[in-house]
mmCIF file of the N, C-alpha and C atoms, coordinates in Angstrom:
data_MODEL
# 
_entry.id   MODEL 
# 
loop_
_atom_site.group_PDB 
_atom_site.id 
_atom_site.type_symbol 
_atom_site.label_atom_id 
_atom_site.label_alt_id 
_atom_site.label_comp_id 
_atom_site.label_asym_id 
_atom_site.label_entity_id 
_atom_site.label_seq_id 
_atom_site.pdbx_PDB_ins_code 
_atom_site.Cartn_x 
_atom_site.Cartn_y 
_atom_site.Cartn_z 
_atom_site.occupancy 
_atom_site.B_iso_or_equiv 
_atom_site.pdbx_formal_charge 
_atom_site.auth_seq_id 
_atom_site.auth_comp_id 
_atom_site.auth_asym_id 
_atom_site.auth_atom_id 
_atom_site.pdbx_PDB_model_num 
ATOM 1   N N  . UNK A 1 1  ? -6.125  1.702   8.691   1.00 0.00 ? 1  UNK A N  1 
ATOM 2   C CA . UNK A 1 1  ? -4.964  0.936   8.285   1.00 0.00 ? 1  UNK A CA 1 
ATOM 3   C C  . UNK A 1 1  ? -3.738  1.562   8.932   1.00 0.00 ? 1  UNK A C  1 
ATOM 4   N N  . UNK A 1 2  ? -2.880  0.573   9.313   1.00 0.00 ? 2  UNK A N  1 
ATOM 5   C CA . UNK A 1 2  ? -1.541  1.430   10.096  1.00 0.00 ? 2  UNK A CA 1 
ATOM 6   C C  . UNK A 1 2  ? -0.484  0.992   9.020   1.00 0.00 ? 2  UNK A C  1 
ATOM 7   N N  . UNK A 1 3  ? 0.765   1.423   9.345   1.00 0.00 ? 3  UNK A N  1 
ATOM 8   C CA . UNK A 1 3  ? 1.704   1.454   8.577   1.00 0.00 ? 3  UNK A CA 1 
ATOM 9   C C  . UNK A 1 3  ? 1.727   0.153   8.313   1.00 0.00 ? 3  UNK A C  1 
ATOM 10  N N  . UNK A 1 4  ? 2.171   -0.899  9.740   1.00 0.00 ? 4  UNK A N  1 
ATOM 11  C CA . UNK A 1 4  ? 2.419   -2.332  9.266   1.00 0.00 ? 4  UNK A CA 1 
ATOM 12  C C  . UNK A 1 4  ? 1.328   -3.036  8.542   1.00 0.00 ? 4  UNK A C  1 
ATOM 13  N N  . UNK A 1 5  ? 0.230   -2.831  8.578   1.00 0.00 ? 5  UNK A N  1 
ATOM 14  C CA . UNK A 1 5  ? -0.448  -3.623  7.339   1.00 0.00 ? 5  UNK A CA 1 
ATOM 15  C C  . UNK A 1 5  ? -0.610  -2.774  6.283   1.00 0.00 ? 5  UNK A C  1 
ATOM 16  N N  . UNK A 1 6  ? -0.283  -1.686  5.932   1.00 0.00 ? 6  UNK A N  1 
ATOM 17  C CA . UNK A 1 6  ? 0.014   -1.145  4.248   1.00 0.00 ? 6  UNK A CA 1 
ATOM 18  C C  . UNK A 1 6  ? 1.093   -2.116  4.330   1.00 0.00 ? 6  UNK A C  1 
ATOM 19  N N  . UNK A 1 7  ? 2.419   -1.977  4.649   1.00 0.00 ? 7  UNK A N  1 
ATOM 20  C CA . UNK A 1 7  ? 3.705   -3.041  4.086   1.00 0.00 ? 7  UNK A CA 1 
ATOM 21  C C  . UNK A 1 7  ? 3.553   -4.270  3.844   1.00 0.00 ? 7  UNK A C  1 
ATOM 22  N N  . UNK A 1 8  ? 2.636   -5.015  4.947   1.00 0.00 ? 8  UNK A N  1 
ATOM 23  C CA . UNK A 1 8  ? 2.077   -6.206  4.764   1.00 0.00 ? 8  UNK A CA 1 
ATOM 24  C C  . UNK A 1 8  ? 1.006   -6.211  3.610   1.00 0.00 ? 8  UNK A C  1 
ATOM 25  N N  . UNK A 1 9  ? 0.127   -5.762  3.134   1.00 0.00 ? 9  UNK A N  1 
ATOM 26  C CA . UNK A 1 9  ? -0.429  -5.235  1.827   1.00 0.00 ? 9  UNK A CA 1 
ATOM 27  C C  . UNK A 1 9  ? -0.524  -5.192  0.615   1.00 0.00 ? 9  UNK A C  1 
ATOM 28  N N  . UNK A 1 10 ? 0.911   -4.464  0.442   1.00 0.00 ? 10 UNK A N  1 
ATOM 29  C CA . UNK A 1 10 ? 1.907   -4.125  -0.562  1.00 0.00 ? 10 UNK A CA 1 
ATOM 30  C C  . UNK A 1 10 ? 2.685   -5.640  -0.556  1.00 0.00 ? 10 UNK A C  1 
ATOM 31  N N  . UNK A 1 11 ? 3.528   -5.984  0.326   1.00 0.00 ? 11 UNK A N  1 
ATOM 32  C CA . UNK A 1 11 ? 4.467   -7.312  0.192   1.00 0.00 ? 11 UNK A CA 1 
ATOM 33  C C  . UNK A 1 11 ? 3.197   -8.838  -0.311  1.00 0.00 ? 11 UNK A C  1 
ATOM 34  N N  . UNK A 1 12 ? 2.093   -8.698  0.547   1.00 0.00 ? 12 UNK A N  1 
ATOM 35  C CA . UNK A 1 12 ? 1.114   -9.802  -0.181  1.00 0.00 ? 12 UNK A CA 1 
ATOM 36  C C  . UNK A 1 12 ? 0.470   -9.699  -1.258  1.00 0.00 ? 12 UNK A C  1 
ATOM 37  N N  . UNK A 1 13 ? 0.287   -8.718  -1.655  1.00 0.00 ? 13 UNK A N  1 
ATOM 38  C CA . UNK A 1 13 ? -0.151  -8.262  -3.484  1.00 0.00 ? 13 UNK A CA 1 
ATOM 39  C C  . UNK A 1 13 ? 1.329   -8.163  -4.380  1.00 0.00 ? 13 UNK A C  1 
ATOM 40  N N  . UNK A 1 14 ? 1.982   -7.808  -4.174  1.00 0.00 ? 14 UNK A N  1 
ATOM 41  C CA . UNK A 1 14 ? 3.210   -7.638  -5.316  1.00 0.00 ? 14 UNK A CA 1 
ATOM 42  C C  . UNK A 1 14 ? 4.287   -8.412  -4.948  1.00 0.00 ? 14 UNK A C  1 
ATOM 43  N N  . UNK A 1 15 ? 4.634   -9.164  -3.675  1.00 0.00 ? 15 UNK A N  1 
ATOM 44  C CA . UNK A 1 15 ? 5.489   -10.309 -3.817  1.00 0.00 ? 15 UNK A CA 1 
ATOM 45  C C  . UNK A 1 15 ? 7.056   -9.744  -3.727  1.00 0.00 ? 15 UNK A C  1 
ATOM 46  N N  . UNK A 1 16 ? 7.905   -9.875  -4.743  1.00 0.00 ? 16 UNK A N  1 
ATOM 47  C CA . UNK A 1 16 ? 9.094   -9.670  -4.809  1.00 0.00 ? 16 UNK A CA 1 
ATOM 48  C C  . UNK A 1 16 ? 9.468   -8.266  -5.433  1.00 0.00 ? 16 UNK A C  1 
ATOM 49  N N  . UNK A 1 17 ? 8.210   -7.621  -6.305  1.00 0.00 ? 17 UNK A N  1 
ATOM 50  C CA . UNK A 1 17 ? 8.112   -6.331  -6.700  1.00 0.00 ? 17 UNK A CA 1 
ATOM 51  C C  . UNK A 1 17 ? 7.788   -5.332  -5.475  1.00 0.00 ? 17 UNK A C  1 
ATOM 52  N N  . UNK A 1 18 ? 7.282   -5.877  -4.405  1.00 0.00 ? 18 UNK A N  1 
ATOM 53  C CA . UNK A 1 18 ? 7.363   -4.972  -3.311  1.00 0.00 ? 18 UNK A CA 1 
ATOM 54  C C  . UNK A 1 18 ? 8.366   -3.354  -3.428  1.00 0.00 ? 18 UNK A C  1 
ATOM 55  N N  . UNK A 1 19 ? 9.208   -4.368  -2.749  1.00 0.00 ? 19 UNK A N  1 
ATOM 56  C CA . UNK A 1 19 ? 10.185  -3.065  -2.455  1.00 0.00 ? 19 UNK A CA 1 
ATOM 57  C C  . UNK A 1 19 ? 10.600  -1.956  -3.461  1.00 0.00 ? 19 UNK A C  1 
ATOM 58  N N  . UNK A 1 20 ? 11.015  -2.152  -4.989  1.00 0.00 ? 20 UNK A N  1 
ATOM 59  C CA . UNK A 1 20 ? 11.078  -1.713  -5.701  1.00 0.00 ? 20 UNK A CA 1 
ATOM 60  C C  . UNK A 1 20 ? 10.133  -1.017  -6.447  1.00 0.00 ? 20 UNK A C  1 
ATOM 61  N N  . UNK A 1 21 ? 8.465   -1.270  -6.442  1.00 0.00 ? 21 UNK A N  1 
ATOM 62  C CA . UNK A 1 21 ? 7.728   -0.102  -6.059  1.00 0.00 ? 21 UNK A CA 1 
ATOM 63  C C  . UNK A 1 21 ? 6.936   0.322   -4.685  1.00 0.00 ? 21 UNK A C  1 
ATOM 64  N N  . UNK A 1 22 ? 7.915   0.294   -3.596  1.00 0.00 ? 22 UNK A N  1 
ATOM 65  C CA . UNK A 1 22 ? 7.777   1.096   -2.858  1.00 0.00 ? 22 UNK A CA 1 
ATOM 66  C C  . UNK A 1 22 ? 8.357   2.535   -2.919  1.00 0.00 ? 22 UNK A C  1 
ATOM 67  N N  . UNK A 1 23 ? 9.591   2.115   -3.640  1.00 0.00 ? 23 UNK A N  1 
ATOM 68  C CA . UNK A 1 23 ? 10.662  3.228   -3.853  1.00 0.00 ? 23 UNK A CA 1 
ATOM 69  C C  . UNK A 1 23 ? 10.800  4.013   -5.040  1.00 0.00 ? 23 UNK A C  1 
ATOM 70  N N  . UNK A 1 24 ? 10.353  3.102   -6.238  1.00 0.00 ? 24 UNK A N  1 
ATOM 71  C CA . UNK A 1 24 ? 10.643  3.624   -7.524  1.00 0.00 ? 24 UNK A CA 1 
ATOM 72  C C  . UNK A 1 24 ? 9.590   3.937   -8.068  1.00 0.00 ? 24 UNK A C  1 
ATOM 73  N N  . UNK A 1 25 ? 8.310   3.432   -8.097  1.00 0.00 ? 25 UNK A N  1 
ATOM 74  C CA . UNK A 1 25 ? 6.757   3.954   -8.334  1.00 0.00 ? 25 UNK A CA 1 
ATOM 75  C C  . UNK A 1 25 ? 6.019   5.743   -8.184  1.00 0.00 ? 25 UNK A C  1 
ATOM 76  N N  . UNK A 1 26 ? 6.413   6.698   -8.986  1.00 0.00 ? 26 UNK A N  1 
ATOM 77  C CA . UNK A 1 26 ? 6.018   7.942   -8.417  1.00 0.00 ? 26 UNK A CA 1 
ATOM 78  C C  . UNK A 1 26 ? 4.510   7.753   -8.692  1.00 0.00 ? 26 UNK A C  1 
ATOM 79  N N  . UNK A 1 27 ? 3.857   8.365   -7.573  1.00 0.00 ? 27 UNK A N  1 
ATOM 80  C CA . UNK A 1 27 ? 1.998   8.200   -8.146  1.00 0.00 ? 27 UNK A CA 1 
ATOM 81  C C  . UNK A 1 27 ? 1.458   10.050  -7.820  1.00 0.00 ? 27 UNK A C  1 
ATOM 82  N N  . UNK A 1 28 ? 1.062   10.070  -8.874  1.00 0.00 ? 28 UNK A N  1 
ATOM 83  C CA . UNK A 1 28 ? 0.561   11.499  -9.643  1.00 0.00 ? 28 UNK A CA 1 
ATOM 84  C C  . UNK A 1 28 ? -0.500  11.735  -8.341  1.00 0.00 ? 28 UNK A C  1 
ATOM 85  N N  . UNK A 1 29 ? -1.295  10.878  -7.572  1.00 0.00 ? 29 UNK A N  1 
ATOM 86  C CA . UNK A 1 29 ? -2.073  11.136  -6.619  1.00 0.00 ? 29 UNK A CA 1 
ATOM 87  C C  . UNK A 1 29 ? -1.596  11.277  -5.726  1.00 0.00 ? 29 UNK A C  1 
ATOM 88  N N  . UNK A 1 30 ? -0.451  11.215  -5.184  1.00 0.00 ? 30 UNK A N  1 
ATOM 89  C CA . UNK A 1 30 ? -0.368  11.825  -3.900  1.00 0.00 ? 30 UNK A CA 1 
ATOM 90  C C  . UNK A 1 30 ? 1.050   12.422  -3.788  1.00 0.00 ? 30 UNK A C  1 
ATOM 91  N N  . UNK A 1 31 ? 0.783   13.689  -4.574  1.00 0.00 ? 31 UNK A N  1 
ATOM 92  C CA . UNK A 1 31 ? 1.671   14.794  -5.119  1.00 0.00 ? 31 UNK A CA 1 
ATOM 93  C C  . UNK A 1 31 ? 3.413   14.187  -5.818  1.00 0.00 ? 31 UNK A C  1 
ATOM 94  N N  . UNK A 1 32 ? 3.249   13.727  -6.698  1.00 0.00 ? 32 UNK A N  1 
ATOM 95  C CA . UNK A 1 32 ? 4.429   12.945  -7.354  1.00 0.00 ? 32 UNK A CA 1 
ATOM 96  C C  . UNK A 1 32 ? 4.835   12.465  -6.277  1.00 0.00 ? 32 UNK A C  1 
ATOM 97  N N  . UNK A 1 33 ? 4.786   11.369  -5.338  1.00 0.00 ? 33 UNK A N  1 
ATOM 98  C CA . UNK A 1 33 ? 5.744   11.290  -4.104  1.00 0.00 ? 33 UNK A CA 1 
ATOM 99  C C  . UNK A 1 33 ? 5.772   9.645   -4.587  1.00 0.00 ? 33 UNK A C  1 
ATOM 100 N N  . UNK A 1 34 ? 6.822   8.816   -3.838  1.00 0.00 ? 34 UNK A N  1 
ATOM 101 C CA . UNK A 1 34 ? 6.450   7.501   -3.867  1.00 0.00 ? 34 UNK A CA 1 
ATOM 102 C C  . UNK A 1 34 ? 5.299   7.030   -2.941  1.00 0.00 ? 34 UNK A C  1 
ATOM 103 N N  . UNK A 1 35 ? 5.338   5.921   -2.850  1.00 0.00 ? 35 UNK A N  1 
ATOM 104 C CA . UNK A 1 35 ? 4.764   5.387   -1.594  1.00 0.00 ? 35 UNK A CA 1 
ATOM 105 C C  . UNK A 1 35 ? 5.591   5.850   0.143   1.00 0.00 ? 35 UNK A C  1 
ATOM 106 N N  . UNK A 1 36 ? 7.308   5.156   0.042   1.00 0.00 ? 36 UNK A N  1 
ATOM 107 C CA . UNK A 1 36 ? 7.891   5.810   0.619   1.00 0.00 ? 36 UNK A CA 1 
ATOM 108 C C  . UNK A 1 36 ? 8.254   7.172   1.236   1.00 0.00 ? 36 UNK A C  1 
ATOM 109 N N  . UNK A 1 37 ? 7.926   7.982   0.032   1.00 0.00 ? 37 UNK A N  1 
ATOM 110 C CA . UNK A 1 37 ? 7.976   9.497   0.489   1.00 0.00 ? 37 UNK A CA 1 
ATOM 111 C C  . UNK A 1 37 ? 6.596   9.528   0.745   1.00 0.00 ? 37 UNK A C  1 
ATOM 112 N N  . UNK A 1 38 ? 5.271   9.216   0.375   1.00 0.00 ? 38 UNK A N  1 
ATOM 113 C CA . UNK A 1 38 ? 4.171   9.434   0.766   1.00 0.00 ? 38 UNK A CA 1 
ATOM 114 C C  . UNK A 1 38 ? 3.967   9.381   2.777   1.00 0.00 ? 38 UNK A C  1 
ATOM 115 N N  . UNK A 1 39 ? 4.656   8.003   3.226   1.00 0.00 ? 39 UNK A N  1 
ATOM 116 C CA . UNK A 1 39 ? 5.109   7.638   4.309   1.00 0.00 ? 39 UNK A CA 1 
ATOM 117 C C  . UNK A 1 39 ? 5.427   8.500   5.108   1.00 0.00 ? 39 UNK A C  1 
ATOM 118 N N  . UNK A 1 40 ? 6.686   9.113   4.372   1.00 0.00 ? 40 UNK A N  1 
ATOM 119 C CA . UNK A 1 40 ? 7.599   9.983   5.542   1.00 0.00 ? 40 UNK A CA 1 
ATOM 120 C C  . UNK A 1 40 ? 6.895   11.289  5.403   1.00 0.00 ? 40 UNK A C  1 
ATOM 121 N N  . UNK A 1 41 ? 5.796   11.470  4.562   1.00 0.00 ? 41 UNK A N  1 
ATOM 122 C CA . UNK A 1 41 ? 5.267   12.883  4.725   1.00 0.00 ? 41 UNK A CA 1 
ATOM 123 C C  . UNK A 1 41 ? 4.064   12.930  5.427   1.00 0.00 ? 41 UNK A C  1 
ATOM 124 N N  . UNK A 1 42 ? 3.772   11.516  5.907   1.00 0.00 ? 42 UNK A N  1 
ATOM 125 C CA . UNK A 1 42 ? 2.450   11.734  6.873   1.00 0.00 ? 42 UNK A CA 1 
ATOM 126 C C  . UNK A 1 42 ? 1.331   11.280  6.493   1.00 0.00 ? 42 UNK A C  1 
ATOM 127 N N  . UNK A 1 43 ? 1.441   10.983  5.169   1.00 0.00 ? 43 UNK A N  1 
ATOM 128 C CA . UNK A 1 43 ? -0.007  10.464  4.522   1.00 0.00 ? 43 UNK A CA 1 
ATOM 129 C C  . UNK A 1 43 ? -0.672  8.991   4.917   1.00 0.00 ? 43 UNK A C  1 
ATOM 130 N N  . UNK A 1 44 ? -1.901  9.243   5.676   1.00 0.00 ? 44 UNK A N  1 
ATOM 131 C CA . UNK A 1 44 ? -2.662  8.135   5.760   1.00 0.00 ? 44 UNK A CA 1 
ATOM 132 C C  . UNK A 1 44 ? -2.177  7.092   5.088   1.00 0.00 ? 44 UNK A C  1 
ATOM 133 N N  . UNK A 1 45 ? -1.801  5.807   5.741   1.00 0.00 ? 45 UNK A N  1 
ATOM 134 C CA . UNK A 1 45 ? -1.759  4.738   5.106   1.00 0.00 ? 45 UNK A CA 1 
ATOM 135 C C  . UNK A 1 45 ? -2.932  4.518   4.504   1.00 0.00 ? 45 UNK A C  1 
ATOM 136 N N  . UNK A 1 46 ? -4.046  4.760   4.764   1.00 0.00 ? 46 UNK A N  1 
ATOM 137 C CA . UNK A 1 46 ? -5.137  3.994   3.649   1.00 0.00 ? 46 UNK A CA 1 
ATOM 138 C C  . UNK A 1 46 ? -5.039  4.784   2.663   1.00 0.00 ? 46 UNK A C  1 
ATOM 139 N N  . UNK A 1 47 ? -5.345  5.703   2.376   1.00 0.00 ? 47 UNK A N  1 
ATOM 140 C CA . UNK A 1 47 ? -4.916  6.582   1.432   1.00 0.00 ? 47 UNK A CA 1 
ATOM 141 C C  . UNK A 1 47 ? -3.620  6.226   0.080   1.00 0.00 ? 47 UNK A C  1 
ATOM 142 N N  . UNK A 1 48 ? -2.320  6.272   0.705   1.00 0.00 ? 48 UNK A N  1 
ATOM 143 C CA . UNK A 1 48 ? -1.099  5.351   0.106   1.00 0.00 ? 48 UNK A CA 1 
ATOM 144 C C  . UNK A 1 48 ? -1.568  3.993   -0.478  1.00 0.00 ? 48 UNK A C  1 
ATOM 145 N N  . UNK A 1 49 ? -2.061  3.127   0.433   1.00 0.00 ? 49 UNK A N  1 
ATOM 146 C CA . UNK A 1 49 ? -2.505  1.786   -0.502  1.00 0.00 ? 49 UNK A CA 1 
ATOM 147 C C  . UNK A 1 49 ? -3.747  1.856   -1.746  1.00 0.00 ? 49 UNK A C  1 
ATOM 148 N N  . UNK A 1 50 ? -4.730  2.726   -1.703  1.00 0.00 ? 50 UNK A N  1 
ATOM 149 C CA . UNK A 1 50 ? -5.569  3.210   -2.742  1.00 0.00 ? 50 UNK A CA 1 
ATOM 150 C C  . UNK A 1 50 ? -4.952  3.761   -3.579  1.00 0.00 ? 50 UNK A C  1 
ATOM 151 N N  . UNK A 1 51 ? -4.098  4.926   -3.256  1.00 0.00 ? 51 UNK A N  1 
ATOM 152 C CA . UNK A 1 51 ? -3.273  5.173   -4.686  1.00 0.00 ? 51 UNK A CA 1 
ATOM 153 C C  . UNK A 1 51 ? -2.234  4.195   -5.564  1.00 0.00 ? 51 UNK A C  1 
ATOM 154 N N  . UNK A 1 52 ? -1.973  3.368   -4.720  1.00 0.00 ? 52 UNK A N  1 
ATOM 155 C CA . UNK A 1 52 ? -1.226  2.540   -5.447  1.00 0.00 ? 52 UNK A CA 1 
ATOM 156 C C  . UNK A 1 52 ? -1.999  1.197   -5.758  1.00 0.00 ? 52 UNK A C  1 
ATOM 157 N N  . UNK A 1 53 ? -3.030  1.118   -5.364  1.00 0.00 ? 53 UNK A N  1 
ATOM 158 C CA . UNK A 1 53 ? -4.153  -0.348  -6.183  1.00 0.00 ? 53 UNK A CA 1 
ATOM 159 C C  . UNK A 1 53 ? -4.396  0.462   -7.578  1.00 0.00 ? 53 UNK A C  1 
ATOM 160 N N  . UNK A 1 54 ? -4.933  1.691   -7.281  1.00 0.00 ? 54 UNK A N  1 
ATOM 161 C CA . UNK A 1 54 ? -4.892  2.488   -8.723  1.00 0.00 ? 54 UNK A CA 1 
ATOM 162 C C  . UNK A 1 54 ? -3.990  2.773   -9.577  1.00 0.00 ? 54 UNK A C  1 
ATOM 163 N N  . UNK A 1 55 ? -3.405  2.609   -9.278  1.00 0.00 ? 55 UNK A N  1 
ATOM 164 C CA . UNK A 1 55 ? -1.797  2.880   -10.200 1.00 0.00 ? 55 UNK A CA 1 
ATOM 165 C C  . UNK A 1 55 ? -1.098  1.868   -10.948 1.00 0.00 ? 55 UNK A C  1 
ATOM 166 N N  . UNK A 1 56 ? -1.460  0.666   -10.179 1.00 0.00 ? 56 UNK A N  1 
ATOM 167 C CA . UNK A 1 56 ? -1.478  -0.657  -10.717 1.00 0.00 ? 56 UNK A CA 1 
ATOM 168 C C  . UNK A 1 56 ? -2.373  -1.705  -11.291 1.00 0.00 ? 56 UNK A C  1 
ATOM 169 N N  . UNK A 1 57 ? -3.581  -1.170  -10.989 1.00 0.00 ? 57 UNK A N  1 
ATOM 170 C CA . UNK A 1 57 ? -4.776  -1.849  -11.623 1.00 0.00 ? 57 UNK A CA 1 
ATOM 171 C C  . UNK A 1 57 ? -5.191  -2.740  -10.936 1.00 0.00 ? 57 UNK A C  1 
ATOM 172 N N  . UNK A 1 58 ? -4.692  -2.959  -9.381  1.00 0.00 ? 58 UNK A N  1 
ATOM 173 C CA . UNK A 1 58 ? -5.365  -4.165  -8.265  1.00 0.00 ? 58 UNK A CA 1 
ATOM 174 C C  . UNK A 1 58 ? -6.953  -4.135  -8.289  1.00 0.00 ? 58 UNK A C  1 
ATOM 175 N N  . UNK A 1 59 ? -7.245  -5.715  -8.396  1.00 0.00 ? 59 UNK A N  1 
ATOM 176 C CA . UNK A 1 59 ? -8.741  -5.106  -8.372  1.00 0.00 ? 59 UNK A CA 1 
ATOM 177 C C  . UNK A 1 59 ? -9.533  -4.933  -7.183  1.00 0.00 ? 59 UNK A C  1 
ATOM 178 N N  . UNK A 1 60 ? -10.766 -3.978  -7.216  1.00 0.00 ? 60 UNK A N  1 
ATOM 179 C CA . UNK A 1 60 ? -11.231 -3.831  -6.009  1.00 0.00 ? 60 UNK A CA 1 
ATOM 180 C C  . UNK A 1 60 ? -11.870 -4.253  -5.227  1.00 0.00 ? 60 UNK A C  1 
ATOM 181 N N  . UNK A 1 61 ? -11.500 -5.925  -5.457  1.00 0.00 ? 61 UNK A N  1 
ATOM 182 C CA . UNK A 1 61 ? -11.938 -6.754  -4.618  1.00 0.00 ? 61 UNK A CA 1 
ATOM 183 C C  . UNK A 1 61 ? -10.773 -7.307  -3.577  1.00 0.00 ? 61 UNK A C  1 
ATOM 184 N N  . UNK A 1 62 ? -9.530  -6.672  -4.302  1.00 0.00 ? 62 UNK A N  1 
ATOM 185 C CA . UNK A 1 62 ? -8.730  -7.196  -3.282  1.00 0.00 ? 62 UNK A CA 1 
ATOM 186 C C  . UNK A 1 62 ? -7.825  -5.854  -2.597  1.00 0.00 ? 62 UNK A C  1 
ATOM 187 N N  . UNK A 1 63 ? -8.709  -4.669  -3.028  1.00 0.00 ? 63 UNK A N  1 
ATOM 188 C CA . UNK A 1 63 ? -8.053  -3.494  -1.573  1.00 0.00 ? 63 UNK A CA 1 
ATOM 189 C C  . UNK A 1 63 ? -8.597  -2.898  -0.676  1.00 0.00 ? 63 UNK A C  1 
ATOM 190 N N  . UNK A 1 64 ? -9.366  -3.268  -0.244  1.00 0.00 ? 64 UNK A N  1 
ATOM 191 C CA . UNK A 1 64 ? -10.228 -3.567  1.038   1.00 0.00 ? 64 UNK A CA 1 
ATOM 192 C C  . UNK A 1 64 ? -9.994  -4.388  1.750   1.00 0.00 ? 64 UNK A C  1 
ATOM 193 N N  . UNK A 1 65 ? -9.255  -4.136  3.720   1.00 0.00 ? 65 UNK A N  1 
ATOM 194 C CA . UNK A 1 65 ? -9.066  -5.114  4.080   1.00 0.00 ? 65 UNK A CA 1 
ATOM 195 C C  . UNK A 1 65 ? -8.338  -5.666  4.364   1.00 0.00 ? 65 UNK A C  1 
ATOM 196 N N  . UNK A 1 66 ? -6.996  -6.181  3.152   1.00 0.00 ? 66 UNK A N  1 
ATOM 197 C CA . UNK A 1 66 ? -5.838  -6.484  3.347   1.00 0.00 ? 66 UNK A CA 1 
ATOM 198 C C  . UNK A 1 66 ? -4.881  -5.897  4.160   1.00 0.00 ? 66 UNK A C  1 
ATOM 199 N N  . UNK A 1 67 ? -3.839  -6.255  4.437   1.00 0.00 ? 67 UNK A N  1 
ATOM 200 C CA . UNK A 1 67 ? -2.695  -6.233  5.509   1.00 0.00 ? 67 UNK A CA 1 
ATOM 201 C C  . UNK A 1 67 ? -2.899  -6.364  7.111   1.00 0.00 ? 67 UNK A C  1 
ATOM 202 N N  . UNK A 1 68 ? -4.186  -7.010  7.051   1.00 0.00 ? 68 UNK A N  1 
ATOM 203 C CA . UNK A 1 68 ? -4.274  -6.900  8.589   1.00 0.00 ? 68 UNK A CA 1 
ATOM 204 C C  . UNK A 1 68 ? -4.063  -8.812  8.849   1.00 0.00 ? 68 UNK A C  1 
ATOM 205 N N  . UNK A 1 69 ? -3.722  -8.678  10.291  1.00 0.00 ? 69 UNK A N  1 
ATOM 206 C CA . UNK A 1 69 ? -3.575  -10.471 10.403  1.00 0.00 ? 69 UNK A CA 1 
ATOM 207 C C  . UNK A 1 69 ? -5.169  -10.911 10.762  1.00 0.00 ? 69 UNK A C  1 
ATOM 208 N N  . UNK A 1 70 ? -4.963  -12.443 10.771  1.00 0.00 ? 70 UNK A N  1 
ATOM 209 C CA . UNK A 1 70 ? -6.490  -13.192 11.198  1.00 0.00 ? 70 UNK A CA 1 
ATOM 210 C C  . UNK A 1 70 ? -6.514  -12.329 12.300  1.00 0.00 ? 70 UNK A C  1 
ATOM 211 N N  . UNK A 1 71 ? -7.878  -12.172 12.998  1.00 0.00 ? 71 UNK A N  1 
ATOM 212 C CA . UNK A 1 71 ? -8.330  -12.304 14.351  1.00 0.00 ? 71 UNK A CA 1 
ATOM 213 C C  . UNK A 1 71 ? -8.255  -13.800 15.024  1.00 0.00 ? 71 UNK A C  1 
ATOM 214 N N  . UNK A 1 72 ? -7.587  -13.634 16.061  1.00 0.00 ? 72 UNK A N  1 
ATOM 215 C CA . UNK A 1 72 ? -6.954  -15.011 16.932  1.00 0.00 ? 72 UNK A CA 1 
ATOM 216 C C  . UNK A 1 72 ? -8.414  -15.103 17.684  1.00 0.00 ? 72 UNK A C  1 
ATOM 217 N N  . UNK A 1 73 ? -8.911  -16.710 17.091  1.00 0.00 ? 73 UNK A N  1 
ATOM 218 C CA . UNK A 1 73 ? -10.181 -17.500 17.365  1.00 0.00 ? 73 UNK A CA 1 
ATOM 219 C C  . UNK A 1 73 ? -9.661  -17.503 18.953  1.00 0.00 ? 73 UNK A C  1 
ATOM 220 N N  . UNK A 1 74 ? -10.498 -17.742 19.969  1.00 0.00 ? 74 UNK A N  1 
ATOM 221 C CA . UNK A 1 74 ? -10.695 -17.502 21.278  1.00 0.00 ? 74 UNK A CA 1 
ATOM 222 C C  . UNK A 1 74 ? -11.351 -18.937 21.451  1.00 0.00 ? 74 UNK A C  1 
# 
């Protein structure tokens, strides 16, 4: 997972709550940090989006996968 599909991820599971837990959400798993600070400290995006499906109760049918675009049919 790269950065732009965690954001894409995050913005298609939580909608308008996005941004506000990107920033304001501390998660105990990946050392009190936000998502944001998780970011700027280097942490695997896949990693960041698992702690935060857990943190929120996403189910795990829908964090696998997400934030990536279609594959463009040929």
């Amino acid at each position: 997972m790269r950065r732009s599909e965690l954001e894409r991820a995050i913005s298609d599971e939580f909608g308008a709550r996005a941004e506000s837990l990107t920033v304001d959400l501390v998660l105990s798993s990946l050392g009190e940090r936000t998502v944001a600070q998780a970011m700027d400290a280097g942490i695997a995006p896949r990693e960041i989006w698992l702690a935060l499906c857990a943190a929120t109760d996403v189910p795990e049918d829908r964090r696998y996968g997400v934030g990536r675009l279609e594959s463009k049919r040929r």
